[in-house]
N, CA, C and O atoms as a DFTB+ gen file, in Angstrom:
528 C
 N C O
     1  1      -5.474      84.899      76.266
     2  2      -6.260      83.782      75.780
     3  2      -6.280      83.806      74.249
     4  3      -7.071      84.646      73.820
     5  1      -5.803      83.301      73.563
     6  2      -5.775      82.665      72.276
     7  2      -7.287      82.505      71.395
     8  3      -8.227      81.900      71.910
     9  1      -7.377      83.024      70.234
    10  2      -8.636      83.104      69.736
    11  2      -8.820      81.281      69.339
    12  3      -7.748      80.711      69.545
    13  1      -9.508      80.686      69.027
    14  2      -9.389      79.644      68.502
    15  2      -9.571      80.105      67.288
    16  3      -8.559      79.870      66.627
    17  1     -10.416      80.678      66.642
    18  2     -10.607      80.638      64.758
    19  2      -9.299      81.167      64.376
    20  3      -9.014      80.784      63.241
    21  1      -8.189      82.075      65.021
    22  2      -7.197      81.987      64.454
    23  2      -6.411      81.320      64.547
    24  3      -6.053      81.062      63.397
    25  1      -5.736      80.720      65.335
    26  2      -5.270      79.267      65.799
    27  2      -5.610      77.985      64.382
    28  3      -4.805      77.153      63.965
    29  1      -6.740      78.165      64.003
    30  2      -6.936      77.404      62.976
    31  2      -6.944      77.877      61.708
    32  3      -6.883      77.037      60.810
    33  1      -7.010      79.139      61.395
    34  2      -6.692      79.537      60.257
    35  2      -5.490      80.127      59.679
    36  3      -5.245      80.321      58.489
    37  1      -4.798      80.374      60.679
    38  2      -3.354      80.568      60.516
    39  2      -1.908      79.933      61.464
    40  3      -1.662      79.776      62.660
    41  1      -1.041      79.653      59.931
    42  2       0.014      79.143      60.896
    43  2       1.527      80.105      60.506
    44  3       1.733      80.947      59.632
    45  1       2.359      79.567      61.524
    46  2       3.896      80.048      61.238
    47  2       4.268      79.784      59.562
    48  3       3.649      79.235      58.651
    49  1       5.559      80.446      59.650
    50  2       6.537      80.194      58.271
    51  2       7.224      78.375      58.359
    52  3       7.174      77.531      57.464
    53  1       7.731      78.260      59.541
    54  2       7.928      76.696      59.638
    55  2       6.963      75.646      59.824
    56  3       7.325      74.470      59.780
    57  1       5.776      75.967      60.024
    58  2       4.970      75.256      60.541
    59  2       4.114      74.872      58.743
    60  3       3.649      73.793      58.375
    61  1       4.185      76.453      57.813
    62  2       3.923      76.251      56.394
    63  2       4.702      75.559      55.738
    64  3       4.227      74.623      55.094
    65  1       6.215      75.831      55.706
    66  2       7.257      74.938      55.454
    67  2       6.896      73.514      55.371
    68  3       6.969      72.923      54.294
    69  1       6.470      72.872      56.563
    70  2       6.368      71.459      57.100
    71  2       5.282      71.005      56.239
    72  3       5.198      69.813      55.943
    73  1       4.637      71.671      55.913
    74  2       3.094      71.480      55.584
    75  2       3.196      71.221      53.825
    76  3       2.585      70.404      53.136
    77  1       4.105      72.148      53.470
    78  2       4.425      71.788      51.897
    79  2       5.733      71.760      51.515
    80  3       6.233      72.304      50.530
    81  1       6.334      70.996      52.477
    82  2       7.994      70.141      52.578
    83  2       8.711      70.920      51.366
    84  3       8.942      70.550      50.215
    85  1       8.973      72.089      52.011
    86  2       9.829      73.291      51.591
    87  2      10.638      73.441      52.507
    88  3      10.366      72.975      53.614
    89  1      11.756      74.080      52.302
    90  2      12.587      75.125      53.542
    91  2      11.626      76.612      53.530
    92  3      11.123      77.389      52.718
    93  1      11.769      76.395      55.154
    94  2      11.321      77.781      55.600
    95  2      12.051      78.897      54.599
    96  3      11.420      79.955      54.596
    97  1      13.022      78.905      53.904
    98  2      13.607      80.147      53.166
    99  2      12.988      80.223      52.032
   100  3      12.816      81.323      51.508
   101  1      12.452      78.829      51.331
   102  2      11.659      79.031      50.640
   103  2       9.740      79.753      50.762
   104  3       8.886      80.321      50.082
   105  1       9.926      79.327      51.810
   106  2       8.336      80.270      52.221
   107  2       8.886      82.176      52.359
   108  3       8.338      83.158      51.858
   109  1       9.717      82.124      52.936
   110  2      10.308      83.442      53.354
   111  2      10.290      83.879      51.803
   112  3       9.284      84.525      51.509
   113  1      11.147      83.671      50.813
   114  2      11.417      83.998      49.528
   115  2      10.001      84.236      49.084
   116  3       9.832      85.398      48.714
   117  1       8.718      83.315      48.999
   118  2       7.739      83.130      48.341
   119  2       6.782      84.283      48.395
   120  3       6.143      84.734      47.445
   121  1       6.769      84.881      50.190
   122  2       6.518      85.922      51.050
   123  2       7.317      87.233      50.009
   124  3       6.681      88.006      49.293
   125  1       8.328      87.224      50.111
   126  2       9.147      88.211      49.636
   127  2       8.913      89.023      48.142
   128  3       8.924      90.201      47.786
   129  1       8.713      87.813      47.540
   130  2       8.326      88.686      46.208
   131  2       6.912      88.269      46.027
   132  3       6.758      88.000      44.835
   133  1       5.946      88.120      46.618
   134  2       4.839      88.417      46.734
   135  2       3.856      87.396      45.905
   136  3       2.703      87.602      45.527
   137  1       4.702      86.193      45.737
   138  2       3.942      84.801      45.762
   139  2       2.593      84.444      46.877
   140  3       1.460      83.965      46.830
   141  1       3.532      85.013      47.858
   142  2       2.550      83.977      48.886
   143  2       1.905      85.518      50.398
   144  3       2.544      85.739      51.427
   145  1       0.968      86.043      50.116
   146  2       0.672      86.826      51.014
   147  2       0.783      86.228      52.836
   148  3       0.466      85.156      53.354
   149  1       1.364      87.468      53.385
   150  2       1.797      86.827      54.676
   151  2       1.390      88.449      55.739
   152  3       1.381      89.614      55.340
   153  1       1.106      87.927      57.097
   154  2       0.562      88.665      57.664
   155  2       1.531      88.655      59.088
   156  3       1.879      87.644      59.699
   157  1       1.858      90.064      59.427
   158  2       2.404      90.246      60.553
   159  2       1.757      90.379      62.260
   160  3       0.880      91.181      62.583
   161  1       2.267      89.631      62.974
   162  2       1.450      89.687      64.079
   163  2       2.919      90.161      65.035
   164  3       4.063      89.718      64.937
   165  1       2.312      91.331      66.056
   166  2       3.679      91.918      66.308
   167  2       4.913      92.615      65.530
   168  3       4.857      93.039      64.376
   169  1       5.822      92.645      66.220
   170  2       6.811      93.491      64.921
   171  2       7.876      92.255      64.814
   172  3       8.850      92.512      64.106
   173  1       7.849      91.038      65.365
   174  2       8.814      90.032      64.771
   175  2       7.919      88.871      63.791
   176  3       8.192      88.674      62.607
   177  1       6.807      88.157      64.536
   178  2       5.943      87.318      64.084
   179  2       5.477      87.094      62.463
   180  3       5.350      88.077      61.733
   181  1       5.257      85.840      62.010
   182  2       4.621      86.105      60.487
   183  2       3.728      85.058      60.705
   184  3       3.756      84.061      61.426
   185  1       2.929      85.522      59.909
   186  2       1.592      84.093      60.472
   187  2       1.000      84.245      58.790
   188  3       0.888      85.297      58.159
   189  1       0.675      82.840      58.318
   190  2      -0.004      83.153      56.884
   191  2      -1.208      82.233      56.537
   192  3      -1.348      81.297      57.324
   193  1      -1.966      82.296      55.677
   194  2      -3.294      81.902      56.066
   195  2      -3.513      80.483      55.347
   196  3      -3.329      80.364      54.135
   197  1      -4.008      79.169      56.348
   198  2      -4.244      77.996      55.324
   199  2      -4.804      77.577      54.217
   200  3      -4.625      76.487      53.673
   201  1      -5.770      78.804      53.738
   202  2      -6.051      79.709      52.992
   203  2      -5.636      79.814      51.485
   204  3      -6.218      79.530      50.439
   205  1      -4.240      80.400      51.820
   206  2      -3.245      81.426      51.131
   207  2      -2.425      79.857      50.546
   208  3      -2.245      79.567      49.363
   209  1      -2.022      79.012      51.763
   210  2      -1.194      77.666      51.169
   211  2      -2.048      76.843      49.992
   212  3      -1.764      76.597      48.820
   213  1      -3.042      76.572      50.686
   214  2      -3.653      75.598      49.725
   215  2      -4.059      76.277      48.124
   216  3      -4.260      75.452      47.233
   217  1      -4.137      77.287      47.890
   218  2      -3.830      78.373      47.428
   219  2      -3.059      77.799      45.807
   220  3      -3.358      77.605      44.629
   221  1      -1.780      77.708      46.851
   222  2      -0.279      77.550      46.217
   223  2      -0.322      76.285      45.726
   224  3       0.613      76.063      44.957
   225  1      -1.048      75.399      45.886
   226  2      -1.164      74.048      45.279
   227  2      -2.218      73.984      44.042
   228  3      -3.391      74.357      44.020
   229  1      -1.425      73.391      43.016
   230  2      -2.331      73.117      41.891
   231  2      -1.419      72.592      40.570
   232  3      -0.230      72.716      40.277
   233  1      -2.479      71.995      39.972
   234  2      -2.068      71.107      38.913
   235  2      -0.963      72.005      37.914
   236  3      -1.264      73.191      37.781
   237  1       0.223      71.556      37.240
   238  2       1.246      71.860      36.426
   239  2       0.691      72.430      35.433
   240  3       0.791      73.651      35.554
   241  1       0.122      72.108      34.456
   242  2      -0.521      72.094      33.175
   243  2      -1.379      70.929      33.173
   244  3      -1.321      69.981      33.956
   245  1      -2.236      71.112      32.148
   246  2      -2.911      70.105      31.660
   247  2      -2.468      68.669      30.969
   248  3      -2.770      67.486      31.128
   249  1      -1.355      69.626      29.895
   250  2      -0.702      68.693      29.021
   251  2       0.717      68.962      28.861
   252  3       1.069      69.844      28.078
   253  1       1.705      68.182      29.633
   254  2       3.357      68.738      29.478
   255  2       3.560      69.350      27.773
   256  3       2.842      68.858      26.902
   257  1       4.311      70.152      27.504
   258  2       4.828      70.281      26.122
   259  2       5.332      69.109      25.102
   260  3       6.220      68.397      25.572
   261  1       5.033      68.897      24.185
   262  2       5.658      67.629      23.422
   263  2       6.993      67.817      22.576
   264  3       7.670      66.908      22.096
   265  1       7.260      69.351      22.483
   266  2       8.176      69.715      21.934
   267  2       9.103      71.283      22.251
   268  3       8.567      72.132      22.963
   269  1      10.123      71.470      21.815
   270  2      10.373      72.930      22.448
   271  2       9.562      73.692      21.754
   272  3       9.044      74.576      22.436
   273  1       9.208      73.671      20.448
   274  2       8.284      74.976      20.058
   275  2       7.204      74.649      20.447
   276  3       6.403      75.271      19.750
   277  1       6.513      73.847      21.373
   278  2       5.519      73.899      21.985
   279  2       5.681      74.524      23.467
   280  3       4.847      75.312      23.914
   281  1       6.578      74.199      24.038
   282  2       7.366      74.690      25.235
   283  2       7.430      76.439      25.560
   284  3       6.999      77.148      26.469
   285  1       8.333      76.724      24.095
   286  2       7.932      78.019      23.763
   287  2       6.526      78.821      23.661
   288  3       6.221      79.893      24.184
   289  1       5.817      78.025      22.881
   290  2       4.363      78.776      22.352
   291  2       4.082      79.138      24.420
   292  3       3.195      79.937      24.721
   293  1       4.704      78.636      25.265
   294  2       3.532      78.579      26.289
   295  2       4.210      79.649      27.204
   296  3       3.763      79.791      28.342
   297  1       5.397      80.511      26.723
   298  2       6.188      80.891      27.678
   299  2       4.984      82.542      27.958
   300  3       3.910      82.868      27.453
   301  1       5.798      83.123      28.888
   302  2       4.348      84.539      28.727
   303  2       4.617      85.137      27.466
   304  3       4.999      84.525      26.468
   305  1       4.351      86.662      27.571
   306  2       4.093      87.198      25.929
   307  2       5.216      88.138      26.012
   308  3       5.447      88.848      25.033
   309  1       5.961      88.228      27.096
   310  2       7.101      89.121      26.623
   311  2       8.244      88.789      26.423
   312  3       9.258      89.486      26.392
   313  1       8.036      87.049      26.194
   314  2       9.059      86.041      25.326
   315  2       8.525      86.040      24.483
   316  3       7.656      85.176      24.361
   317  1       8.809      87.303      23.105
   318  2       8.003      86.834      22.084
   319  2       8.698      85.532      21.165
   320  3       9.194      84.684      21.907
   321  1       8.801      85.272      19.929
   322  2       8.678      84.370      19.199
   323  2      10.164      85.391      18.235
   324  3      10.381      86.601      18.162
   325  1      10.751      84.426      17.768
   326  2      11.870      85.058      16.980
   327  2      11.155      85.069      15.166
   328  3      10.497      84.106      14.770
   329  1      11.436      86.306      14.255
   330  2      11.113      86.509      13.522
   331  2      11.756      85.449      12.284
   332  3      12.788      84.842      12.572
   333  1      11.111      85.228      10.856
   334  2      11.405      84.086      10.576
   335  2      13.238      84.743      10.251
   336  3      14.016      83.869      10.633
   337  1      13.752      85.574       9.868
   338  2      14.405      86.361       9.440
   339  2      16.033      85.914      10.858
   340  3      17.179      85.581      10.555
   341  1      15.518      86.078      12.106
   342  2      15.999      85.896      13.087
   343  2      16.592      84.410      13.267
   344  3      17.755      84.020      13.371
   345  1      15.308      83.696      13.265
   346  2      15.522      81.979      13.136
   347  2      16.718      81.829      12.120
   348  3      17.748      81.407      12.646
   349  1      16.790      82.101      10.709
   350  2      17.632      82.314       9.981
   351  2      19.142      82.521      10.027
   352  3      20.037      81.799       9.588
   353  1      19.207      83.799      10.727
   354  2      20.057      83.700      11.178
   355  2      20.819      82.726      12.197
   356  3      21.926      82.203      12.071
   357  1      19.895      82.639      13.243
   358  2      20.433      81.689      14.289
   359  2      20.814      80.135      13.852
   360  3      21.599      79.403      14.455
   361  1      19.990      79.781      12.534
   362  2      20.445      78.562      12.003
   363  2      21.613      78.662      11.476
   364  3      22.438      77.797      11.770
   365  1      21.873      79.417      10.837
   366  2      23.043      80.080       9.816
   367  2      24.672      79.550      10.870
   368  3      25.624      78.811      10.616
   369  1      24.138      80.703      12.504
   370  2      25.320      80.722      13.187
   371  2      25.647      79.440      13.816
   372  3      26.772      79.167      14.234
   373  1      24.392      78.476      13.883
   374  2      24.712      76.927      14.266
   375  2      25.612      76.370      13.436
   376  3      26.726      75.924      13.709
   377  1      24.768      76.456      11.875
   378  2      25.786      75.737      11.338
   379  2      27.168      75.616      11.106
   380  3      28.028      74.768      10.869
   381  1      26.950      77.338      11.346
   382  2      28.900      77.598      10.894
   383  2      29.571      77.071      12.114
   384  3      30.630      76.504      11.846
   385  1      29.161      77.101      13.782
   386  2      29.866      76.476      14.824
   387  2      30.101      75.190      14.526
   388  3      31.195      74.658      14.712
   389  1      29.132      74.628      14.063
   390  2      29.463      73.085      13.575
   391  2      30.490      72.890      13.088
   392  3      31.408      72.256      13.610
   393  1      30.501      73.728      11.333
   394  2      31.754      73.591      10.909
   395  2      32.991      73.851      11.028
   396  3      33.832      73.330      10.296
   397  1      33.322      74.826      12.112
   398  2      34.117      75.290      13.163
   399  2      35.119      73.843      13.743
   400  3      36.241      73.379      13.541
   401  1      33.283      73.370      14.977
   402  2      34.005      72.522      15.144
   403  2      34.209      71.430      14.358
   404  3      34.694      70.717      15.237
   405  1      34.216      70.854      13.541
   406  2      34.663      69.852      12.773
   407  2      36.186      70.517      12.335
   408  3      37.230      70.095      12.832
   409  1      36.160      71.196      11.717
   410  2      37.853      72.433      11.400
   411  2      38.691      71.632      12.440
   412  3      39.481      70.730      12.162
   413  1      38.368      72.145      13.790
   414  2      39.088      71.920      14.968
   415  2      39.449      69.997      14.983
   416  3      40.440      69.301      14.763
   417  1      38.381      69.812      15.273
   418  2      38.136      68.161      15.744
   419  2      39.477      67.528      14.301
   420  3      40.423      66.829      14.662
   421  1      39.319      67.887      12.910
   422  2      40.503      67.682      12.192
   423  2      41.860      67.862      12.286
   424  3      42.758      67.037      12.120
   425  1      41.921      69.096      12.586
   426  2      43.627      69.639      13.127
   427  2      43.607      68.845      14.227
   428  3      44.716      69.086      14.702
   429  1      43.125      68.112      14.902
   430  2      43.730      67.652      15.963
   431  2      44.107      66.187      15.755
   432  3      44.999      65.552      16.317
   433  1      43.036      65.696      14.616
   434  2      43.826      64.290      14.126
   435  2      42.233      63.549      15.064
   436  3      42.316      62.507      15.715
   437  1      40.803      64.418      14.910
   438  2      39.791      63.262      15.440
   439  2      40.060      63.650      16.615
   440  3      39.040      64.325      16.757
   441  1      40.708      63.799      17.768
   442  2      41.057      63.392      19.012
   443  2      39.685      64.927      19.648
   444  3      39.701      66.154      19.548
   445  1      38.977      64.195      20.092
   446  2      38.242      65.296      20.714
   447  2      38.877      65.889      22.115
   448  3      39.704      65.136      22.628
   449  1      38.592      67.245      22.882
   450  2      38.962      67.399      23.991
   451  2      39.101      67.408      25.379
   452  3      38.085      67.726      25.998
   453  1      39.776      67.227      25.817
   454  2      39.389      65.998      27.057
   455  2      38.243      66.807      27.979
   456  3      38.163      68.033      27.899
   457  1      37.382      66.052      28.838
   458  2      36.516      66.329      29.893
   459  2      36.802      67.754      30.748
   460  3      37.660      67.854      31.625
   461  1      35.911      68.826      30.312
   462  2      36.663      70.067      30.847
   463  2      36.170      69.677      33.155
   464  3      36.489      70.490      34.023
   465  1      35.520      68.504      33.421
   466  2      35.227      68.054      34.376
   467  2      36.409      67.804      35.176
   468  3      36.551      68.379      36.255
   469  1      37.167      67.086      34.780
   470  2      38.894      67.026      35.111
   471  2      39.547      67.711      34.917
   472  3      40.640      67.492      35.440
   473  1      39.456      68.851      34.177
   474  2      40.451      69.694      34.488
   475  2      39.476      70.797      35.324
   476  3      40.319      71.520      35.854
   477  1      38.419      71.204      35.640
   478  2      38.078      71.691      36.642
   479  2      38.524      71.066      38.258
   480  3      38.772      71.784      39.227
   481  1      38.539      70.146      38.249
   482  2      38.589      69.274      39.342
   483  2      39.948      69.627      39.723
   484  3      40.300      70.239      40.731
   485  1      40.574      69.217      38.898
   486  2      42.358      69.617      39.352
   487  2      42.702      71.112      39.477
   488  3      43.765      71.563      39.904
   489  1      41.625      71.820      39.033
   490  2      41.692      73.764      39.124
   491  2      41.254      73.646      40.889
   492  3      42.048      73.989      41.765
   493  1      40.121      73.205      41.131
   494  2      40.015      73.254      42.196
   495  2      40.827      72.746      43.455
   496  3      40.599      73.168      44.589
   497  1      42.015      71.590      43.090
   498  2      42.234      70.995      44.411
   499  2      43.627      71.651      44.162
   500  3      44.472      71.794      45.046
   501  1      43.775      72.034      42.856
   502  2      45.348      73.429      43.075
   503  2      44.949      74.617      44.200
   504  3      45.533      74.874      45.253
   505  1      44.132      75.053      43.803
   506  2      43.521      76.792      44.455
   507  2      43.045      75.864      46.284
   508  3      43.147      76.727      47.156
   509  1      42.861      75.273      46.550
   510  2      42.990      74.876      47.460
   511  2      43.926      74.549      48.111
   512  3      44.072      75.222      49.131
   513  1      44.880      73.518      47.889
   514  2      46.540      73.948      48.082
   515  2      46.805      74.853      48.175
   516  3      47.584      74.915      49.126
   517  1      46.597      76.142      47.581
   518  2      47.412      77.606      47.566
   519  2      46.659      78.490      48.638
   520  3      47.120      79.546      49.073
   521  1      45.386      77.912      49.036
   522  2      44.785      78.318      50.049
   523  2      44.993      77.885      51.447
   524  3      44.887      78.607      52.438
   525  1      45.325      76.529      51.421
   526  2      45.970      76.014      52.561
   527  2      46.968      75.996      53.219
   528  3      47.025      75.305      54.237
């Protein structure tokens, strides 16, 4: 005979799935690294608490980011912040790619290089041929 208070306070991994239009692998995953606490009934069964889902629901932020260094400011703290010294540099190495590519984009006479999309595409339906 079936308890009723658990019956209502807990459901399956698909039945959570359905409930917050996920794939079950995503509940499994969520379970896994310890997002989403989950409780074993038997040695196959997982049952998790309605509880625990509603839980998992909640507002994004308050206020989306308006910018990437705002984006940044919000990341955790062991993304720290690059030193001004660092930034520096990293501007430094932009610019010189720039002028890189411009170097390039000249020797070629302007002609930029074609869609590396098409020539992936044709990588793929070769190696397929050679597979077939």
């Amino acid at each position: 005979m079936a308890i009723p208070a658990f019956d209502d306070d807990f459901v399956t991994v698909a039945e959570a799935a359905e409930m917050l239009r996920v794939a079950s692998s995503t509940i499994r995953r969520w379970i896994r690294e310890g997002d989403l606490p989950a409780y074993r009934i038997g040695k196959r069964r997982v049952a998790l608490k309605r509880a625990d889902l509603e839980a998992m629901i909640g507002p994004i932020s308050e206020e989306p980011p308006r910018t990437l260094r705002d984006a940044a400011d919000q990341l955790p703290i062991e993304h720290r912040k690059l030193t001004p010294e660092e930034v520096e540099r990293g501007l430094a190495a932009l610019e010189r790619a720039q002028e890189i590519n411009k170097e390039i984009l000249a020797r070629r006479g302007g002609k930029p290089f074609e869609s590396s999309v098409e020539i992936i595409r044709q990588m793929r339906e070769e190696r397929l041929r050679e597979l077939g």
